[in-house]
matplotlib code that plots the C-alpha trace (Angstrom):
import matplotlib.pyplot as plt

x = [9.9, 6.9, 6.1, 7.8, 5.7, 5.3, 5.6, 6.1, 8.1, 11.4, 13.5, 15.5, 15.1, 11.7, 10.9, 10.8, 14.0, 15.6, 14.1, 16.1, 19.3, 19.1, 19.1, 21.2, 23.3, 24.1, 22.1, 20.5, 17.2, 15.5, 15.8, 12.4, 10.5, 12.1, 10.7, 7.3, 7.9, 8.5, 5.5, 7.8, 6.0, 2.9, 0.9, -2.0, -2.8, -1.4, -1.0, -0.7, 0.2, 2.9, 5.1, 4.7, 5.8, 4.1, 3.7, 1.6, -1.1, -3.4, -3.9, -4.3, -7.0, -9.4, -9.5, -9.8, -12.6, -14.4, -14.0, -17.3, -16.7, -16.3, -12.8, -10.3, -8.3, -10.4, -10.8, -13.7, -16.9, -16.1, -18.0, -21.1, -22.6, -23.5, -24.5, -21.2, -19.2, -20.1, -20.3, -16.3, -15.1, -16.9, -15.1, -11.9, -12.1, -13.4, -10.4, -7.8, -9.1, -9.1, -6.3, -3.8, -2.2, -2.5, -1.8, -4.3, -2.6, -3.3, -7.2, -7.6, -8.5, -11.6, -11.5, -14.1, -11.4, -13.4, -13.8, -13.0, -9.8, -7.8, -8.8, -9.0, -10.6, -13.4, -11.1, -8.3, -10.9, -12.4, -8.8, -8.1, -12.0, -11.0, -7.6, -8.7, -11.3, -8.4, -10.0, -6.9, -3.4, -0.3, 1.4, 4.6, 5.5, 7.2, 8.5, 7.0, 3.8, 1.7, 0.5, -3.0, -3.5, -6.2, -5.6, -6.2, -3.2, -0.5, -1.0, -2.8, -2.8, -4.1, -7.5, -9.4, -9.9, -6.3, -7.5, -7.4, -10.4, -10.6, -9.2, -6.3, -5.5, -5.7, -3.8, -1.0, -0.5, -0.1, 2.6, 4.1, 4.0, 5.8, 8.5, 9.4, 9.2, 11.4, 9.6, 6.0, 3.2, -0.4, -1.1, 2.1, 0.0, -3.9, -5.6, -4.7, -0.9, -0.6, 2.1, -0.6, -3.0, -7.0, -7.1, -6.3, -8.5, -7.3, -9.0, -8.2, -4.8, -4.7, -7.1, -4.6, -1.5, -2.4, -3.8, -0.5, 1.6, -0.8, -0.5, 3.6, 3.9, 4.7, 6.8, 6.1, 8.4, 8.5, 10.6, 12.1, 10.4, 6.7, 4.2, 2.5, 3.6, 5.0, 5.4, 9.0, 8.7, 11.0, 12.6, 14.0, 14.9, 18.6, 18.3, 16.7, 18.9, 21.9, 19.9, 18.8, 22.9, 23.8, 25.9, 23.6, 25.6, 24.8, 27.6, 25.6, 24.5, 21.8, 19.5, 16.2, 13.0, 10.2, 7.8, 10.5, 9.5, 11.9, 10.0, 6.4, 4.7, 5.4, 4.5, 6.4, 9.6, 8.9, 9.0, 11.9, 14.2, 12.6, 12.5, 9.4, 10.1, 6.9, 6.9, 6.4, 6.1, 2.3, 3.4, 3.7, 7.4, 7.3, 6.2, 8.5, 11.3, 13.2, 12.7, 10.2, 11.3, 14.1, 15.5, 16.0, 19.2, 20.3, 23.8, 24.6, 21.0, 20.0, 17.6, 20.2, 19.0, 17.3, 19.0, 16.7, 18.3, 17.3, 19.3, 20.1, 20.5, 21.4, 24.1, 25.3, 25.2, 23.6, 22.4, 21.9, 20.2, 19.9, 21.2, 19.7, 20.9, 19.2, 20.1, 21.2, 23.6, 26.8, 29.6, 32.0, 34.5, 32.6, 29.5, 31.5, 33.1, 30.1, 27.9, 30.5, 30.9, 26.8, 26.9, 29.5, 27.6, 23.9, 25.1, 27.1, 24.3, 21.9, 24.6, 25.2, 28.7, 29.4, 27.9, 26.8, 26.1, 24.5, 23.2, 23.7, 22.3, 24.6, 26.3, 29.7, 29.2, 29.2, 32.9, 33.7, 31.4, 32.6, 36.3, 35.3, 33.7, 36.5, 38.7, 36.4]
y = [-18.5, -18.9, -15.3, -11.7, -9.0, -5.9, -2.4, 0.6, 2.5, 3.7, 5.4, 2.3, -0.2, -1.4, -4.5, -7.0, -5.9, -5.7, -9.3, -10.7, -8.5, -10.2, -13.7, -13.5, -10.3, -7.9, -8.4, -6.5, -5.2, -5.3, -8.6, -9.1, -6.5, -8.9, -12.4, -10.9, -9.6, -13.0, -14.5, -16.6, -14.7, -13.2, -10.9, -11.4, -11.5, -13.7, -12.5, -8.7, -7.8, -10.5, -11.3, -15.2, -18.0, -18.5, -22.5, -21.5, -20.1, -23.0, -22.5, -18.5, -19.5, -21.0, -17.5, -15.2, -17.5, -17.6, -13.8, -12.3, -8.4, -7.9, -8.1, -7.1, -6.0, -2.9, 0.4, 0.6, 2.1, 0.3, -2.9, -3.5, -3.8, 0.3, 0.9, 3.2, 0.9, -1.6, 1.0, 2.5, -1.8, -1.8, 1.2, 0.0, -3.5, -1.8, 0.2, -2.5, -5.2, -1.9, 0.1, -2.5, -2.8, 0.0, 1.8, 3.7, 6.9, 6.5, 6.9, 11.0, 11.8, 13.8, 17.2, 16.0, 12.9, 9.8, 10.9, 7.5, 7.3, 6.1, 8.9, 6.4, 7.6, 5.1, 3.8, 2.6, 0.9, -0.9, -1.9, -3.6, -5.4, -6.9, -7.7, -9.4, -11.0, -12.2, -10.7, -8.4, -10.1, -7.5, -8.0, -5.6, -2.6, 0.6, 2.4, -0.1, 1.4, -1.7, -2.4, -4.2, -6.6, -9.1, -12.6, -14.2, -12.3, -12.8, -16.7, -17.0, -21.1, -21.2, -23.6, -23.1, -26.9, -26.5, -24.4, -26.3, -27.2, -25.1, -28.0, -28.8, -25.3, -24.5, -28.3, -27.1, -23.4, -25.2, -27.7, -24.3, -22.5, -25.4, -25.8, -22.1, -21.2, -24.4, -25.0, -23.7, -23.9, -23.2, -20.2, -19.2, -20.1, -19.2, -15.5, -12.5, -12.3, -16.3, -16.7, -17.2, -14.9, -15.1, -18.3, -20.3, -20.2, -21.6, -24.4, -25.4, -24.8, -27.8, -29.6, -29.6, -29.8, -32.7, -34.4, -33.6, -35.6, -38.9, -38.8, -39.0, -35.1, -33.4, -34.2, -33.3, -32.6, -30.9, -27.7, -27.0, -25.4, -25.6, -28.3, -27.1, -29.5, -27.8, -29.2, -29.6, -30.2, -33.3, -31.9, -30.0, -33.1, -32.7, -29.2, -30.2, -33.5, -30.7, -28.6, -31.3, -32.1, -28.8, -28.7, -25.6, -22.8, -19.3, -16.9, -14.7, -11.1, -9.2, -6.0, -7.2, -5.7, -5.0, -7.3, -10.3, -13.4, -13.8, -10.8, -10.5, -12.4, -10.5, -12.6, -15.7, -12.7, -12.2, -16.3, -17.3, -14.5, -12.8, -9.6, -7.3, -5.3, -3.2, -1.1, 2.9, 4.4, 5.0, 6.1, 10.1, 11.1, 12.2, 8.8, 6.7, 5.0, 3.2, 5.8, 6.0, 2.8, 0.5, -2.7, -5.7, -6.7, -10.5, -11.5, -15.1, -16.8, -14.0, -10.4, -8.0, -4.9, -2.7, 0.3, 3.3, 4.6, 6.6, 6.2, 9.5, 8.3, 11.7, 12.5, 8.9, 9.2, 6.4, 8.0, 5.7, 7.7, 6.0, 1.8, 0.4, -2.8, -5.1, -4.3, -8.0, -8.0, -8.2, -5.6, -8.6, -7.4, -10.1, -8.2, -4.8, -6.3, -8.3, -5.0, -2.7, -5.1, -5.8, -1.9, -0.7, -4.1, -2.7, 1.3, -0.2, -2.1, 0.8, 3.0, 5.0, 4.2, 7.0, 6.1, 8.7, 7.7, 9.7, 8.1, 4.6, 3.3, 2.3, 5.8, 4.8, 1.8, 4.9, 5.7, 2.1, 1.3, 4.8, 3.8, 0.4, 2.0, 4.4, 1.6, -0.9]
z = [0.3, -1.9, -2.2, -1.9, -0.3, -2.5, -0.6, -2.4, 0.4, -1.0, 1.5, 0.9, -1.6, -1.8, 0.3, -2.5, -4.1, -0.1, 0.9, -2.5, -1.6, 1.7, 0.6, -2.9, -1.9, -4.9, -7.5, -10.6, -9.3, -12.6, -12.8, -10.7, -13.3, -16.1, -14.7, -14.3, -18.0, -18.6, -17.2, -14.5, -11.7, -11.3, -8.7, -6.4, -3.1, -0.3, 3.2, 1.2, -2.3, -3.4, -6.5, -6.4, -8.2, -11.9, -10.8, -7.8, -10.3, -10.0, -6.4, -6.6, -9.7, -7.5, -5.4, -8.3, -9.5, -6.1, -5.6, -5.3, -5.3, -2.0, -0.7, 2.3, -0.3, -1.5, 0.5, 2.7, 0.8, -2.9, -2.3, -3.7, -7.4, -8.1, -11.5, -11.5, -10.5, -13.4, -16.0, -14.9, -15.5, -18.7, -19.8, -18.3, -19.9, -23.3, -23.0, -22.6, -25.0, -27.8, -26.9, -25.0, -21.7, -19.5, -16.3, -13.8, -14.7, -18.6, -17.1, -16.5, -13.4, -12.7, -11.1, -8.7, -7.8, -6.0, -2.3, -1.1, 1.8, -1.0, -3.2, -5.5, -8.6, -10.5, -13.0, -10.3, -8.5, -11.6, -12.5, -9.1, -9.3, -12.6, -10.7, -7.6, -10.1, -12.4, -15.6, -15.5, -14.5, -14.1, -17.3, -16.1, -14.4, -15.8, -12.8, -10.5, -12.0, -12.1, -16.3, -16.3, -18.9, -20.0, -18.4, -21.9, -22.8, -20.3, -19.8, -23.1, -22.4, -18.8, -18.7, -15.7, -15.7, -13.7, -11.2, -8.3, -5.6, -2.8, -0.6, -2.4, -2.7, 0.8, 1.9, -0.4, 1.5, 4.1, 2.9, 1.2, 4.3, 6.4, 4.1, 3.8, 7.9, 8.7, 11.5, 12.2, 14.1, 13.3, 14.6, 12.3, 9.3, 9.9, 9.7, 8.4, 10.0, 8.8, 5.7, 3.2, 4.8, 5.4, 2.8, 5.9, 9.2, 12.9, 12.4, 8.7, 9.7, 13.1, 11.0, 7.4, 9.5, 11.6, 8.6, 6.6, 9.5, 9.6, 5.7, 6.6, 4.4, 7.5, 10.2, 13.8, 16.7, 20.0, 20.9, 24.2, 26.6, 24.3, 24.6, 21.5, 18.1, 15.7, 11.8, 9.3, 6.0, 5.0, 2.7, 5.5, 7.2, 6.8, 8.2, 11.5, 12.2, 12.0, 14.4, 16.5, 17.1, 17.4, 14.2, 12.2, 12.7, 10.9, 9.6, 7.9, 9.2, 7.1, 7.5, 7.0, 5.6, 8.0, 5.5, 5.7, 6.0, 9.2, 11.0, 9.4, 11.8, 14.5, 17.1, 15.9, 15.8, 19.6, 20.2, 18.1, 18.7, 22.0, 19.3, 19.7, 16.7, 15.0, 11.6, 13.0, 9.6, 10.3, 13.9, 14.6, 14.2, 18.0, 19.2, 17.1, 19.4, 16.1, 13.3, 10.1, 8.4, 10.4, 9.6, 11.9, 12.1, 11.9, 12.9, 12.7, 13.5, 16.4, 16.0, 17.4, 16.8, 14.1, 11.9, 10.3, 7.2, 3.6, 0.7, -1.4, -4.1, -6.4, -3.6, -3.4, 0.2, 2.5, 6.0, 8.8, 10.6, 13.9, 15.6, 18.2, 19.5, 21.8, 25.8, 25.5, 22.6, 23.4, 21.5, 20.3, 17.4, 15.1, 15.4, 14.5, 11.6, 10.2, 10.6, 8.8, 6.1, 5.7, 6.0, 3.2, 0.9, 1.4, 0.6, -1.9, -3.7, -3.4, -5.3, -2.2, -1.4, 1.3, 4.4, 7.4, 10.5, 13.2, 16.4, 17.8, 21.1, 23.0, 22.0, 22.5, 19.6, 17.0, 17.2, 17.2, 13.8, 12.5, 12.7, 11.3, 8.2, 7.3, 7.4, 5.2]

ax = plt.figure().add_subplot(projection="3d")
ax.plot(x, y, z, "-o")
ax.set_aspect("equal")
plt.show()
């Protein structure tokens, strides 16, 4: 995939942890803390806050280098160079090179906290300049508390001699990007809902693509029913010759996190799968249709639904609160018995082993999955 999309909503597992689960199945969770630990990934900015590959650096680099203090990234109102700004990094930086790594919370916060929409207080936001700057790297996280570090300190070899130019860097997003969709377009990869985010634009994207297919690193083929290209990597070559034949069958069903990779891009969710799925957790509770957090559902290569659930965790009891299918899924006893066992594998994994469930649309699915569960 390239990257993992950091969330910190936890009525579930967090979306990093989930997006793994979903690809690996059961799996130690610390694990991921561990590799950053061990330098094999670190965190920056892609499309949002990502853990990413350690190997990738050099093209992140070239960002951090070019970053200028203004940033999407920063909550509106904490631009600008303001003398208290400058002297709140100084501190911060004096702070860490003298004392060690540390976390926003081992910075007091005022009584008179920054009235920012954040509420972000003047150390937090010096920390994240000297972040998005790469001064700072995340060296770890205790609690998935994020632990700021000097860059000197967590790569301690890094020259920026390997930072790479701004073209290469953007030219290999978009080979990255390509080979991780398995089939893209450009609109797929450019602005701000794009798989690497605002480092591409439209037009770099057409312009890189069609220039990655001339130089033979890209292949291009046509889709049914589209006269728009769209790009394979090769080494996905095998992939679509079984697709192209018909012989690329999926067995696998999965809940999904709303920031997966298959559904992020909600708009290439709606093409592919004819899926109009949106996140409601900023949504008021009266107005949601789905529920707070819900997870699409993938059963053997279609969306089929989505499931909204919270883990309680003390009472080892996993609630699925309410699951919706798709008015065009059918109710086959393949999907019953892949859902039940996805079902008792995800509360399982999450050390919730009891499972509620509550509402299902259609309702009479309920006593069917219900029966299915207590049998498992």
């Amino acid at each position: 995939m390239g990257l993992l999309q950091i969330d910190t909503i936890s009525v579930v597992a967090r979306s990093p942890y989930l997006v793994l689960w979903s690809r690996v199945g059961d799996y130690t969770p610390g694990w991921l803390e561990e590799l950053l630990a061990e330098g094999a990934l670190f965190e920056y900015w892609s499309h949002a806050a990502c853990f990413l590959p350690i190997e990738d650096y050099p093209i992140y680099r070239r960002r951090m280098l070019d970053y200028g203090g203004d940033t999407v990234y920063m909550p509106s109102g904490l631009s600008g160079q303001d003398a208290c700004r400058q002297e709140a990094m100084a501190r911060v930086l004096a702070h860490i090179r003298e004392r060690g790594a540390a976390r926003s919370m081992d910075f007091p916060c005022p009584r008179d906290k920054a009235r920012t929409w954040w509420d972000w207080k003047p150390e937090k936001i010096a920390l994240e300049h000297l972040f998005n700057a790469g001064v700072l790297m995340i060296a770890r996280r205790e609690g998935f508390q994020r632990v700021y570090d000097l860059r000197e300190r967590v790569l301690p070899d890094w020259d920026d001699a390997q930072a790479l130019s701004p073209e290469a860097a953007r030219r290999a997003l978009v080979l990255k990007a390509v080979r991780a969709l398995g089939l893209a377009r450009a609109r797929w990869l450019a602005g701000s809902t794009g798989y690497f985010g605002n480092y591409l634009g439209a037009k770099d994207a057409q312009t890189l693509l069609k220039a990655a297919a001339r130089q033979g690193e890209l292949l291009t083929v046509t889709t049914e029913g589209s006269s728009e290209p769209a790009y394979v990597h090769p080494d996905n070559r095998a992939l679509l010759e079984q697709a192209a034949a018909g012989a690329l069958t999926s067995t696998v069903t999965m809940l999904l996190s709303p920031f997966d990779p298959v559904v992020s891009h909600r708009g290439r969710a709606r093409e592919l799968f004819h899926f109009d799925y949106q996140i409601e957790t900023y949504t008021p509770a009266e107005r949601r249709r789905y529920g707070y957090f819900s997870l699409p559902i993938l059963h053997r290569g279609d969306l089929v639904g989505r499931l909204d659930a919270k883990a309680h965790r003390r009472e080892g009891l996993f609630e699925v609160k309410s699951l919706h299918l798709e008015p065009s899924t059918p109710i086959t006893d393949m999907l019953l018995c892949d859902l039940c066992a996805t079902l008792t594998a995800f509360a399982r994994w999450h050390k919730t082993p009891s499972i509620l469930l509550h509402h299902t649309d259609p309702p009479d699915f309920r006593a069917a999955l219900q029966s299915a569960l207590e049998t498992a």
